[in-house]
N, C-alpha and C positions, 0 to 999 in steps of 0.2 A: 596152363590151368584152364579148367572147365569155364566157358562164360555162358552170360544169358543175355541177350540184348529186351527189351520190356517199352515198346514204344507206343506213345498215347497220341494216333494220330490225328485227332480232335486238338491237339493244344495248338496256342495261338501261331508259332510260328513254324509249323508243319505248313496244316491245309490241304494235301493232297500227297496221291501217293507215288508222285517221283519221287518228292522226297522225303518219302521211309526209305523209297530202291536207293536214294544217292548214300543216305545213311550207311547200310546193309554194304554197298559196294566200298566205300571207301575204308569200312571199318576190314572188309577183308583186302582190299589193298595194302592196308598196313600190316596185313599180317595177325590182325588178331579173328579167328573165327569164332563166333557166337549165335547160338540157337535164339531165333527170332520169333517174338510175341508179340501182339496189338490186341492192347484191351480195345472192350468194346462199351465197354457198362462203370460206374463209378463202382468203388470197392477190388473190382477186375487185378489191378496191377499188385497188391496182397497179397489174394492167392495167387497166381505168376509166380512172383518172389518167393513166396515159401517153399511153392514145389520147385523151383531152379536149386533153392539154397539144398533142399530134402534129396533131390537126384545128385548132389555133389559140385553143383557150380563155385567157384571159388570166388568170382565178381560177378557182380549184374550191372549191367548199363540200362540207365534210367531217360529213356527221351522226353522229357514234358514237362510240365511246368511245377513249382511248390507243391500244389495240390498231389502231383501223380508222383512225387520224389517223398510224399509224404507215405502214400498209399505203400511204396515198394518199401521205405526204410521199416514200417510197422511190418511188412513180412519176412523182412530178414535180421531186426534189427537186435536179436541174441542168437545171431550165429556168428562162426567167423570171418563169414565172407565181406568184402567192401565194394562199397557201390561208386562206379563212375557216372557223371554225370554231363549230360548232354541237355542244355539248356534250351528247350524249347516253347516256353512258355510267356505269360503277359509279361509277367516281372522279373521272373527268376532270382529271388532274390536269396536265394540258399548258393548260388553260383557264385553272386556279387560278394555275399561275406566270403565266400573262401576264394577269389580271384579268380576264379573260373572263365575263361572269354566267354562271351555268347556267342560270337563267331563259330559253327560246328566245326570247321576243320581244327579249331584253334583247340576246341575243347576236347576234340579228337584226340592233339597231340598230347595231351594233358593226359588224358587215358594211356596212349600208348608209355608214355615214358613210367608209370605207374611208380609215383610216388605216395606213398598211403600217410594219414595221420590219425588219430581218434580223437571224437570228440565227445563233450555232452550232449544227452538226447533231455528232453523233459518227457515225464509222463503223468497223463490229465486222466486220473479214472486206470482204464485198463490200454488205454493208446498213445503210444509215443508222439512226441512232437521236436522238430529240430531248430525250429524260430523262436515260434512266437505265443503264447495264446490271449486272447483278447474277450474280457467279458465285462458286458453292458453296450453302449452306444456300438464303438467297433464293430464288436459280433451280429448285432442285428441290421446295419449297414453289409456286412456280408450276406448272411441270411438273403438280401432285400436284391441282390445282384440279381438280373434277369441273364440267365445263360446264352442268351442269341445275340444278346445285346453285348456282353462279355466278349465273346468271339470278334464283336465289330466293331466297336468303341474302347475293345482291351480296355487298358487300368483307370480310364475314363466309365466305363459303366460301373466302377465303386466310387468314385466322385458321385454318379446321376444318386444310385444308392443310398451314399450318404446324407444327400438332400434330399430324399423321400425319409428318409430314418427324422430327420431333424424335424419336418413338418407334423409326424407323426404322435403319438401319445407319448408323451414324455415315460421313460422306465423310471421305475420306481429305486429307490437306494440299496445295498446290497450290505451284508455284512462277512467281512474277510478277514480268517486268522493265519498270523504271519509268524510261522517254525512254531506253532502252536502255543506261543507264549504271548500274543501281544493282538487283539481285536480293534480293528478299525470299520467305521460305518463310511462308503465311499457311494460313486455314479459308476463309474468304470473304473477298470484296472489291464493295466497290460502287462504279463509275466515273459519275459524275454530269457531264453537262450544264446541270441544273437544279436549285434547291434541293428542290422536294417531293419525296415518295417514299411511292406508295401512299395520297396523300390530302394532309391538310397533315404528314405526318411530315419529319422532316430530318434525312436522314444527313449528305449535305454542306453546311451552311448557309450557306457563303458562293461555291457553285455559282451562274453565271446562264449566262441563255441566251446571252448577247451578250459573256461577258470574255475569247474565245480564247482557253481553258484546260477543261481536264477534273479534277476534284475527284475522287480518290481515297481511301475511307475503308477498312482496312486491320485485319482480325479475326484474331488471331495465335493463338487456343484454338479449340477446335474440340469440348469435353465440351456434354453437355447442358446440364447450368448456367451454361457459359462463355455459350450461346446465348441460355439466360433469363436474362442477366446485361445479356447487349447490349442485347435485346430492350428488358426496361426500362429501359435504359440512352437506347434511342432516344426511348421514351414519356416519358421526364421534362428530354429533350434535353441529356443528362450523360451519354451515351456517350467524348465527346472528350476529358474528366478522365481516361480508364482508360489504366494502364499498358499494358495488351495491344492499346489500338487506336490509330492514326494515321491523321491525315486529310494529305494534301500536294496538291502543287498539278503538274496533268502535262502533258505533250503526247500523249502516248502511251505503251501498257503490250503487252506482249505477254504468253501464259499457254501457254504450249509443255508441260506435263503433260495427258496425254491425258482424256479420258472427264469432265470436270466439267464441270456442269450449267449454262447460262448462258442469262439472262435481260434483252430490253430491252426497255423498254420495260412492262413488267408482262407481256408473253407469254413464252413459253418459244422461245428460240431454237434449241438445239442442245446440243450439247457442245465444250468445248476442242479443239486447240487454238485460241486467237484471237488477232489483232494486231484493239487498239483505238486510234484517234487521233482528233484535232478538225478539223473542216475550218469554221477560220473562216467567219462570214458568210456562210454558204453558201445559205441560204433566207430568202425575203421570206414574210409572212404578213400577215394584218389582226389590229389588237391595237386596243383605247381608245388613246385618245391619249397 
């Protein structure tokens, strides 16, 4: 079958380029040959993926981190082809839900034995997401990441971030309707596809990539304390006991209050308004078996 290999040699556990060649080499070691890309530009790994999917590639292999595994899934993500996945980024945390080694050779062999699954994708507006998306405090703690500092303090520079976010102007409260039948006034919200968040952390813990449904976790304070409250509330996975949080089970949410900050995937998206919903089974990938 046709491949494309799509590697982002900026992500955090690249760094230089032997090893894209160690990549490249041992990927045809195994026998599988694939046409080799490296973005250069944010957006870049998108178009990549479309034209590999548009020339007839049957898999893409994705080397980089959430962020660039986001970019390539939104370029292929209705066609038939399925995406392996070479985890080379801060957190990798689309690897960890599906058991993926970070190990490259490990995640190699994973490729090669090519066992496929499908899951659910979310889509926020006109762009897929296969986490997470995160809008209020979260998103603007994204937003706030300094890119060189990212590179060198990894998942530590959205720690520094979210201490710049929390000093900051408090955001204002947002209003979100949930399967369009039921309006809640909240601070943040985190729409899950999948259980991790940011590493192994778990807002929605009974979120998966495959049950056709979206997990909504639900922050109804909005002070500083209310935030290092949640905060460690998430750290000790006793956020769910609080009177001010709710987790429920969705199809879709819309957030029609303008200007809040929103987040999928671990990158900064945009701002409100957004309509978010599930599109079952919509993408094939290689996973362990």
């Amino acid at each position: 079958m046709k491949s494309a290999l799509i590697i982002n040699p900026a992500s955090a556990r690249l760094g230089n380029t032997r090893k894209v060649e160690r990549i490249k080499q041992k990927l045809s070691r195994m026998g599988l040959a694939a046409a080799c890309f490296l973005t250069s530009r944010p957006g870049e790994a998108s178009i990549l993926a479309r034209k590999a999917v548009e020339s007839g590639a049957g898999v893409i292999l994705a080397a980089g981190g959430d962020g660039t595994l986001n970019e390539v899934i939104n370029g292929m993500a209705e066609s038939s082809a399925s995406l392996g996945i070479i985890p080379t980024g801060v957190s990798n945390v689309l690897a960890l839900e599906l058991g993926i080694p970070i190990n490259v050779d490990e995640a190699l062999a994973v490729i090669i034995k090519g066992h496929t699954r499908k899951i659910d994708l979310g889509l926020i507006n006109d762009r897929y997401f296969s986490l997470m998306a995160g809008i209020g405090f979260d998103a603007r703690s994204v937003k706030m990441v300094n890119p060189v500092l990212k590179r060198y303090l990894k998942r530590y520079a959205y720690h520094l971030s979210g201490l710049k976010s929390m000093i900051s102007a408090a955001l204002p409260p947002f209003k979100i309707s949930l399967n369009g039948d039921r309006e809640e006034t909240v601070y943040a919200a985190v729409i899950s596809n999948a259980r991790f968040y940011g590493g192994s952390h778990q807002i929605n813990p009974r979120a998966r990539l495959d049950d056709g449904r979206l997990h909504c976790c639900l922050f109804r304070k909005g002070k500083r304390r209310d935030y290092l409250r949640y905060f460690s509330g998430v750290l000790r996975k006793r956020h769910h006991t609080y009177s001010d949080v709710e987790i429920t089970e969705i199809q879709s949410a819309q957030i029609l209050t303008p200007s809040i900050p929103v987040q999928i995937d671990g990158d900064y998206f945009g701002d409100t308004p957004v309509r978010i919903e599930i599109r079952p089974g919509l993408f094939k990938l290689i996973s362990p078996a």
